[in-house]
LUMDREN-531646 format. One record per residue: y, x, z of N, C-alpha, C, O, CB in turn. Coordinates in steps of 0.001 Angstrom, whole numbers. Glycine has a CB too. Layout:
R|n_yy|n_xx|n_zz|ca_yy|ca_xx|ca_zz|c_yy|c_xx|c_zz|o_yy|o_xx|o_zz|cb_yy|cb_xx|cb_zz
R|Y|X|Z|Y|X|Z|Y|X|Z|Y|X|Z|Y|X|Z
...
This chain:
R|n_yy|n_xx|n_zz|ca_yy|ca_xx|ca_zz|c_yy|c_xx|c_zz|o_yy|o_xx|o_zz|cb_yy|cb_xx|cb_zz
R|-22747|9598|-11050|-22073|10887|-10988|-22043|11380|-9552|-22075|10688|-8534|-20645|10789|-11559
R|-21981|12587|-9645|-21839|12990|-8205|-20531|13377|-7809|-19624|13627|-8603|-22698|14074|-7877
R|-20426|13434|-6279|-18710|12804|-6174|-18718|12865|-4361|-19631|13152|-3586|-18399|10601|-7036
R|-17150|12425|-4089|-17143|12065|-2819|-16698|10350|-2822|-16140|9759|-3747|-16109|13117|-2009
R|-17079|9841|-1648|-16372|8523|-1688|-14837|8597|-1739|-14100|9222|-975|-16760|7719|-473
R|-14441|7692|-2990|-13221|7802|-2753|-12564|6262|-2936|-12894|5755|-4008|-12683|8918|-3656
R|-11901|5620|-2292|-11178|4354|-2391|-12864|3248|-2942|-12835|2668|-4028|-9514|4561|-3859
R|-13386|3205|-2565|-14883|2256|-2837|-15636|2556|-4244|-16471|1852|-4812|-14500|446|-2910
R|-14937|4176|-4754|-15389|4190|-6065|-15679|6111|-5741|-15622|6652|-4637|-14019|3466|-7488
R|-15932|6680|-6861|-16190|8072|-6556|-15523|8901|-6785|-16020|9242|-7858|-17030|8498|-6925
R|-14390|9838|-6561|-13866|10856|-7302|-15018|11641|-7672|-16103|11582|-7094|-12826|11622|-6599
R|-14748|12365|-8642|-15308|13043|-9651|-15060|14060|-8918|-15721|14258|-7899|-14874|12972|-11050
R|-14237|14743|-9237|-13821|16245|-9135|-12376|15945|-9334|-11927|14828|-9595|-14523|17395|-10308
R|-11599|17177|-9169|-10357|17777|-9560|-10368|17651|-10958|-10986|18623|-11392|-10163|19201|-9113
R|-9942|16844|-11988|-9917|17351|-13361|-8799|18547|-13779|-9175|19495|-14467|-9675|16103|-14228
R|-7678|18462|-13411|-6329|18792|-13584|-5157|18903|-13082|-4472|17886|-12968|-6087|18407|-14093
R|-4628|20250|-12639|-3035|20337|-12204|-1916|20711|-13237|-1834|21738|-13911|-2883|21426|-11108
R|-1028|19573|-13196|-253|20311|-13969|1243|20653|-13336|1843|19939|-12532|-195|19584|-15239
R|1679|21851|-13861|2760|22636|-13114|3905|23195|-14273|3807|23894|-15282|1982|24008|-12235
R|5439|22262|-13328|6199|22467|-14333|6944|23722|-14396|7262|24191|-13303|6955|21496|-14404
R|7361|24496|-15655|7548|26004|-15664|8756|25462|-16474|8869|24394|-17075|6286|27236|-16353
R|9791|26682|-16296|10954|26669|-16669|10991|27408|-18270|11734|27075|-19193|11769|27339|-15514
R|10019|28433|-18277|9848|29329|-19551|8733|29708|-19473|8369|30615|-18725|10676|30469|-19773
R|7505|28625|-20771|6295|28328|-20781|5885|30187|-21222|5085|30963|-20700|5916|26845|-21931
R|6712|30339|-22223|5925|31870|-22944|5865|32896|-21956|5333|33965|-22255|6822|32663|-24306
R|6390|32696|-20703|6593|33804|-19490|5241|33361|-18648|4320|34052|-18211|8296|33618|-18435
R|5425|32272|-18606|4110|31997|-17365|2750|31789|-18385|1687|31671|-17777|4412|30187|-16167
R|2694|31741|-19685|1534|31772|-20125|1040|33296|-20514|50|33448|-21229|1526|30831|-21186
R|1666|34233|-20085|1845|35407|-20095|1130|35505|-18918|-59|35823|-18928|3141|35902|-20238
R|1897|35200|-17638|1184|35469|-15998|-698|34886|-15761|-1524|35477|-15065|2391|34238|-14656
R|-943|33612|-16566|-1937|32857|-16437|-2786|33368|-17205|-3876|33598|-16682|-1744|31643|-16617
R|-2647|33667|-18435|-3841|34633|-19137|-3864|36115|-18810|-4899|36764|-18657|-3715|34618|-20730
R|-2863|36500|-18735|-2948|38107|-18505|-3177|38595|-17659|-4138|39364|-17630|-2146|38767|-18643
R|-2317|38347|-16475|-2904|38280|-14679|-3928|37993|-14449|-4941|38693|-14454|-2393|37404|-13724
R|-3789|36820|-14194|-5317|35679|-13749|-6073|35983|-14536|-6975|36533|-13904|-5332|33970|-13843
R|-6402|35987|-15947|-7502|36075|-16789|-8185|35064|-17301|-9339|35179|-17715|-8278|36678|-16306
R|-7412|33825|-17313|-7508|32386|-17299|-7563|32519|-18991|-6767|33126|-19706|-6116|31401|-16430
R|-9009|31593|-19477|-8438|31268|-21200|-7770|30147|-21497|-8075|29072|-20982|-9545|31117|-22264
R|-6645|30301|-22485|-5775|29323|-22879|-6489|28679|-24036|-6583|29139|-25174|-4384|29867|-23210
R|-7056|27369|-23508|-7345|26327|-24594|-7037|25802|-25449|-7647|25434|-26453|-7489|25681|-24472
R|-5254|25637|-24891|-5074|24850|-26456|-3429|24521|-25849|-3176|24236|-24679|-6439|23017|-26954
R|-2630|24617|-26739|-1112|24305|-27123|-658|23083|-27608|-1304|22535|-28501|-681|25115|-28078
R|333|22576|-27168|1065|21568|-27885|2383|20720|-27902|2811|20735|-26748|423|20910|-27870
R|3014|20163|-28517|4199|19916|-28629|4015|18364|-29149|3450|17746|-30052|4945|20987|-29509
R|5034|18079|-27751|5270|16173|-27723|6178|15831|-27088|6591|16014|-25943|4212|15203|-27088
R|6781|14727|-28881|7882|14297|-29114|7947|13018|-27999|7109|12158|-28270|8018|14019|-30653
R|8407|12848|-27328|8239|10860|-26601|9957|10260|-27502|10756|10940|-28147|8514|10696|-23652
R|9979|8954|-27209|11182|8561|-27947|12809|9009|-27872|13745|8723|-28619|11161|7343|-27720
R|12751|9754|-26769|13827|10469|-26472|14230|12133|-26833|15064|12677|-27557|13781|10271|-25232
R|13010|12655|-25786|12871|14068|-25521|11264|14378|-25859|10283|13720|-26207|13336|14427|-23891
R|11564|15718|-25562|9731|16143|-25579|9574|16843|-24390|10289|16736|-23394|9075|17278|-26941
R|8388|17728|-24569|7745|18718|-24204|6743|19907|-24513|6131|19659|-25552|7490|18308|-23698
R|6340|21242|-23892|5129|21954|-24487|4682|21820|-23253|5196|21671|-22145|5147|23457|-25212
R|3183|21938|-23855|1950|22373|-22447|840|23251|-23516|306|23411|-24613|859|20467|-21418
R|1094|23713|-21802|-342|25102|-22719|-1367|25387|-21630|-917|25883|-20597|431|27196|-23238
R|-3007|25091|-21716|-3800|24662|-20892|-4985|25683|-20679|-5682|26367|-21428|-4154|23396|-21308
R|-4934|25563|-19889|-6112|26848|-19592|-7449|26648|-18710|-7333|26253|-17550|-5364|28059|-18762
R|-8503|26876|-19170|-9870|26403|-18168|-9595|27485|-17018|-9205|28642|-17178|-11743|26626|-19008
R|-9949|26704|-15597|-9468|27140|-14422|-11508|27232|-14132|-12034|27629|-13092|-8080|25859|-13367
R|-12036|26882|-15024|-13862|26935|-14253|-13981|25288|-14497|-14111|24697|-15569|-14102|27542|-11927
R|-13918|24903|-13539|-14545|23210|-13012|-13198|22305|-13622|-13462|21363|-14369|-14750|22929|-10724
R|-11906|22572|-13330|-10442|22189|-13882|-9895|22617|-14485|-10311|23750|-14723|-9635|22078|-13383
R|-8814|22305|-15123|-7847|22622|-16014|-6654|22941|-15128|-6501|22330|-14071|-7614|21511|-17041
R|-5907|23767|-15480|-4715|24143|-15047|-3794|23509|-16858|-4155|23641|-18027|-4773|26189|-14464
R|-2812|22985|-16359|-1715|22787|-17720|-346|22845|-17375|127|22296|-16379|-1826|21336|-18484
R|360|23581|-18286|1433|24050|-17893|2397|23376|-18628|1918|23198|-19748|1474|25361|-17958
R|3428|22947|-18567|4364|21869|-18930|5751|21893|-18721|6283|21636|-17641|4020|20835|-18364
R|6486|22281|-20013|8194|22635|-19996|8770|21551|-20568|8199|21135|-21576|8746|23997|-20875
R|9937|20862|-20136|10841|20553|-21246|11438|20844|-22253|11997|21940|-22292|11403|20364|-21071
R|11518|19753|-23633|12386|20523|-24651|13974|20349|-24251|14798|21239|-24465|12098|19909|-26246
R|14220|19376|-23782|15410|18483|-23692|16086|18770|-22339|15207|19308|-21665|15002|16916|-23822
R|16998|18695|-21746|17713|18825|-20314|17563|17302|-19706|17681|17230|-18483|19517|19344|-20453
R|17325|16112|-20400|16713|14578|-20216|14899|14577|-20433|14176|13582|-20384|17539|13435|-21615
R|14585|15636|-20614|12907|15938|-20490|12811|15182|-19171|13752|15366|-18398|12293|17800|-20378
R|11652|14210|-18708|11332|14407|-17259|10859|15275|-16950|10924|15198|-15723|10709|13707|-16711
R|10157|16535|-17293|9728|17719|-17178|11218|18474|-16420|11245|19024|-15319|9151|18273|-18738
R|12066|18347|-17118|13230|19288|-17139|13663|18763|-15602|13782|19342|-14522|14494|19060|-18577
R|13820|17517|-16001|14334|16603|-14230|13565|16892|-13340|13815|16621|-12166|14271|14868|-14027
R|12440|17520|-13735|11250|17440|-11817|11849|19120|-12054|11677|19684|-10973|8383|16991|-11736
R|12303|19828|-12781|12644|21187|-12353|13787|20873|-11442|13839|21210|-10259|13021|22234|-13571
R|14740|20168|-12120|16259|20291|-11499|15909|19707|-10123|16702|20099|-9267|17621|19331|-12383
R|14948|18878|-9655|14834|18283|-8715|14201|18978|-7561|14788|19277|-6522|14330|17300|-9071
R|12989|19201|-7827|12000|19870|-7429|11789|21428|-7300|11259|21958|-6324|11240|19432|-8088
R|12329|22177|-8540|12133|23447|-8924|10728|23338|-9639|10140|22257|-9659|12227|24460|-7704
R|10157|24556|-10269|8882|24663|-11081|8386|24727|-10119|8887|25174|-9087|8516|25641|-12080
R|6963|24159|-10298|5420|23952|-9552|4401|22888|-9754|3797|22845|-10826|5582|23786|-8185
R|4181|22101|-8892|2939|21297|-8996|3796|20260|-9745|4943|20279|-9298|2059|20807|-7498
R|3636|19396|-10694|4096|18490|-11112|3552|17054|-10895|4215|16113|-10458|4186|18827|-12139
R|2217|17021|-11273|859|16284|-10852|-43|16739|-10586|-77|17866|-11080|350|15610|-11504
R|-1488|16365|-9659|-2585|16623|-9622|-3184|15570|-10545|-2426|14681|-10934|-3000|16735|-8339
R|-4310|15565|-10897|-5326|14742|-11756|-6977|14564|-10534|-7720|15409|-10036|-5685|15919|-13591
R|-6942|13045|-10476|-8412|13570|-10169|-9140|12622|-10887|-8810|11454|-11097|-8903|13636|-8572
R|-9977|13096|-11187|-11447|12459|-12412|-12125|11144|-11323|-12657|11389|-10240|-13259|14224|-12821
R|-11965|9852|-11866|-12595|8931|-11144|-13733|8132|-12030|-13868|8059|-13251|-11527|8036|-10572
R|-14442|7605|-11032|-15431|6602|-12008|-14870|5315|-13216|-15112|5049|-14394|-16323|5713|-10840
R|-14188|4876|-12351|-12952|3716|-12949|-11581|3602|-12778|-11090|2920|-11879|-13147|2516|-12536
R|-10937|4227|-13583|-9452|4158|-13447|-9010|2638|-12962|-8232|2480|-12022|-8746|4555|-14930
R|-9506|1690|-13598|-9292|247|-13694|-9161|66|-11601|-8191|-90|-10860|-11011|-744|-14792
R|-10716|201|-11328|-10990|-221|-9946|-10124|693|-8996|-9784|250|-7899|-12583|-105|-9608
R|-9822|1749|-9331|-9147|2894|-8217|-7953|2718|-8252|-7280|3208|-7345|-9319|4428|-8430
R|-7249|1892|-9410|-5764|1677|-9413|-5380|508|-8906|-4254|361|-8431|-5193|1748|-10652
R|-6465|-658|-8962|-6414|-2361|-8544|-6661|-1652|-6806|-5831|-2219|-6095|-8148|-3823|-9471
R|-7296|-888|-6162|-7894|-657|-4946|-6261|-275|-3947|-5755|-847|-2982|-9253|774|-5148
R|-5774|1137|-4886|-4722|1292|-4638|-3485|539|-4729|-2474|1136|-4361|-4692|2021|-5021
R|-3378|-492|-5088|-2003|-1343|-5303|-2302|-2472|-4500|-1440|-3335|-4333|-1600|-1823|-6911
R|-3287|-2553|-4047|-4093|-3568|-2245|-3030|-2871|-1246|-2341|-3439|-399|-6448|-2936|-1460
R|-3078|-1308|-1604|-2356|-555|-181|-1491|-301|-455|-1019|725|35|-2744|568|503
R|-748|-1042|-1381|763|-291|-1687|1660|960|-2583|2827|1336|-2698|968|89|-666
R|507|1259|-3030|896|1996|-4246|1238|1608|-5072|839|471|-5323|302|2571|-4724
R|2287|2325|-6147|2914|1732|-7318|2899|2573|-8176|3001|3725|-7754|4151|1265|-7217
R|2804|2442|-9282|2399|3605|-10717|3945|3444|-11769|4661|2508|-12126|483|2812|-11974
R|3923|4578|-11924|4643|5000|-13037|4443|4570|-14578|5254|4449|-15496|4504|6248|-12967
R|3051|4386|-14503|2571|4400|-15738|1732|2966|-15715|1396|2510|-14622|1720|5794|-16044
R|1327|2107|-17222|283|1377|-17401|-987|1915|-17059|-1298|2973|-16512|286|1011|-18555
R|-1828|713|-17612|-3459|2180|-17859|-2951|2932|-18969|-1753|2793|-19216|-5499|1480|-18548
R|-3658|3731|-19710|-3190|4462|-20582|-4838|4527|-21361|-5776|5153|-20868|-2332|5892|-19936
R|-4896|3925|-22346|-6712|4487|-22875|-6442|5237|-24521|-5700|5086|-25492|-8197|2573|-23167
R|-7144|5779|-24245|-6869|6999|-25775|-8946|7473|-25869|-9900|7095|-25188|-5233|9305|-25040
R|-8848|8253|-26842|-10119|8282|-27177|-10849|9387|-26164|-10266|10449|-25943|-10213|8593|-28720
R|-11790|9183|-25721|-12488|9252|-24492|-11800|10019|-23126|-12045|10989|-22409|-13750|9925|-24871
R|-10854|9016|-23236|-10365|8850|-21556|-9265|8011|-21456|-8379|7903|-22304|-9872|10258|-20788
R|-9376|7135|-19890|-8351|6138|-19554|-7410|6980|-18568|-7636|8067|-18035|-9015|4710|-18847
R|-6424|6249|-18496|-5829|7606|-17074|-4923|6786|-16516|-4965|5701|-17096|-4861|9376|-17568
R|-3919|6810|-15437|-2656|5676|-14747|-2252|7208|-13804|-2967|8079|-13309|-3396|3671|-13471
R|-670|6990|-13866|218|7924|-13252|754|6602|-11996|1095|5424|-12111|1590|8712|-14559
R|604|7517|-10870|1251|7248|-9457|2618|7772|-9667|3109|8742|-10244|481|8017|-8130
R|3119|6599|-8866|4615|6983|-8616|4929|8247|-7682|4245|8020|-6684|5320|5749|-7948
R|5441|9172|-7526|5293|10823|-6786|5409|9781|-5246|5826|8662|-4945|7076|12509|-7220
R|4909|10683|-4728|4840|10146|-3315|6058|10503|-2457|6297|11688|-2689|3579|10686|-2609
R|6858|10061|-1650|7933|10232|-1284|8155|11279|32|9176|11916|293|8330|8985|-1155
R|6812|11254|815|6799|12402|1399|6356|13710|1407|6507|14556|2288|6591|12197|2013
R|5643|13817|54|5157|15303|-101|5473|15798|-1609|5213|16892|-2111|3449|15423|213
R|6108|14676|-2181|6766|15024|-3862|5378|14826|-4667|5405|14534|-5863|7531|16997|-4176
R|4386|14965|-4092|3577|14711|-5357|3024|13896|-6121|3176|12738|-5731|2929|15054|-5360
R|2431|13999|-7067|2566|12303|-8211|764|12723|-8545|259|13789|-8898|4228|12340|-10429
R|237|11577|-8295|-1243|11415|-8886|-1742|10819|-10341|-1338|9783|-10869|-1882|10562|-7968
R|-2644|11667|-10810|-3099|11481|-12119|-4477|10775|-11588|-5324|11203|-10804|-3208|12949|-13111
R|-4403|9684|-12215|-6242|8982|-11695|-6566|8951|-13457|-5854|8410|-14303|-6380|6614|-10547
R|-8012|9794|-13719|-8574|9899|-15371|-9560|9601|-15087|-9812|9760|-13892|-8629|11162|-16305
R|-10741|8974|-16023|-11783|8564|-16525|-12024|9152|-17866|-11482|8714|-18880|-11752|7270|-16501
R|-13005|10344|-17848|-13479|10680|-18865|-14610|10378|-19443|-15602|10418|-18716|-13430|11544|-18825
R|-14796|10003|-20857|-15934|9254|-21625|-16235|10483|-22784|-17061|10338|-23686|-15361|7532|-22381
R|-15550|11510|-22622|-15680|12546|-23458|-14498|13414|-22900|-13420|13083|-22405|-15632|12132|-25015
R|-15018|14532|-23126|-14500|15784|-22672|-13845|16723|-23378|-14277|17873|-23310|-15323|16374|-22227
R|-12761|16461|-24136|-12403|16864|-25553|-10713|17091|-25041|-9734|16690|-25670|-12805|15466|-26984
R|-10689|17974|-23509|-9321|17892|-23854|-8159|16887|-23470|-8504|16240|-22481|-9393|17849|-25005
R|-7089|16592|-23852|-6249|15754|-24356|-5888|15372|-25375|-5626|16267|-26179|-5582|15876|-24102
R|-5673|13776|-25905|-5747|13353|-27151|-4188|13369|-27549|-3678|12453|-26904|-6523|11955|-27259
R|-3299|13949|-28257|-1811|13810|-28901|-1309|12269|-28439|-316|11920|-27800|-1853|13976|-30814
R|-2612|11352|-29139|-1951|10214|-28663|-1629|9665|-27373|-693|8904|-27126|-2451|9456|-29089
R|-2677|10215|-26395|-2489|9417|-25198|-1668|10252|-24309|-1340|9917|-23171|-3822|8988|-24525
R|-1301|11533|-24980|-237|12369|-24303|1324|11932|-24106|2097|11997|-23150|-209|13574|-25057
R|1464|11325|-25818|2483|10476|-26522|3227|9226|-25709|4362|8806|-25486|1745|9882|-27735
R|1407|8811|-25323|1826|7181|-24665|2338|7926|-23470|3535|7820|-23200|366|5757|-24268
R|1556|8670|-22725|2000|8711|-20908|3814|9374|-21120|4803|8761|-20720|564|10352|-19634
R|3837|10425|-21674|5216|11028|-21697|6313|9994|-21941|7343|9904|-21274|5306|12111|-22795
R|5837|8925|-23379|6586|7826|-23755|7132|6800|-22591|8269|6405|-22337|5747|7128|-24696
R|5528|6463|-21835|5808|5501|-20379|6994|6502|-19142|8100|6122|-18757|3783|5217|-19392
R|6382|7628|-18819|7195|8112|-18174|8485|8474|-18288|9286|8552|-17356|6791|8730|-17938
R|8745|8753|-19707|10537|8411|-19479|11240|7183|-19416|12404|6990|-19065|11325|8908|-20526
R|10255|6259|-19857|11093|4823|-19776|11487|4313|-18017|12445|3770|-17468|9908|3442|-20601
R|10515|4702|-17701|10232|4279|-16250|11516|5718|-15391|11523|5870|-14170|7948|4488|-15811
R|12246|6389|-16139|12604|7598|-15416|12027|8078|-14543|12704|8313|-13541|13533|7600|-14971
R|10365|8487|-14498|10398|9120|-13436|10357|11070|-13455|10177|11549|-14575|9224|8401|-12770
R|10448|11649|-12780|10562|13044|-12656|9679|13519|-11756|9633|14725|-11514|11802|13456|-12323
């Protein structure tokens, strides 16, 4: 694949930002109508507590996904109260989730999340970084189909157990 060097393996590209919104039907309003961005695809996920919606839009090369809480215990809802709406995570597309997450925990990084594997793609959530708030998505795609319900299920499921916001 073509790529930059990244941690002894390649980033891909940017796959995905996702940005948390306080009132999804307002900003999916600003993102298609403004921008001119098409909205791919909708959805609603339950984790064992709380949920969430995201509503995703091809940005060209990335995805932009937009992501509300249902719940006021949403971690969605908590990175608002915390943070305010905005970047929630970046995503970047790697060769091996496996090798880029073993590479990173050499230097001290710590994840939020397990691996996570669902049908064609693996992915692992970084713990937000403490000096710039932001939290890394490392994905491996084996197919390009999106996001799978299930592996949406698992990460939302891991991330509230772990409380993170």
């Amino acid at each position: 694949m073509n790529g930059l060097p990244f941690l002894g393996q390649h980033a891909v590209r940017l796959d995905h930002v996702a940005i948390a919104v306080k009132d999804i039907d307002q900003a999916i309003g600003f993102y298609r109508d403004v921008l001119g961005m098409d909205l791919v695809d909708r959805k609603r996920i339950a984790g064992k507590k709380t949920g969430m919606v995201s509503a995703e839009f091809s940005a060209g090369q990335f995805s932009i996904v937009l992501v509300q809480g249902t719940e006021a215990e949403s971690q969605v809802s908590r990175f608002i109260d915390e943070y305010g709406p905005g970047v929630q995570h970046v995503a970047i597309e790697v060769d091996s989730v496996v090798a880029v997450a073993d590479k990173l925990r050499e230097r001290g990084m710590t994840f939020e999340t397990n691996v996570i594997q669902g049908p064609g793609l693996t992915q692992i959530f970084a713990r937000r970084d403490g000096t710039s708030g932001v939290m890394f998505e490392f994905i491996e795609r084996t197919a390009n189909d999106g996001f799978n319900e299930e592996s949406v299920r698992s990460l939302f499921e891991q991330l509230e157990q772990s409380e993170a916001c």
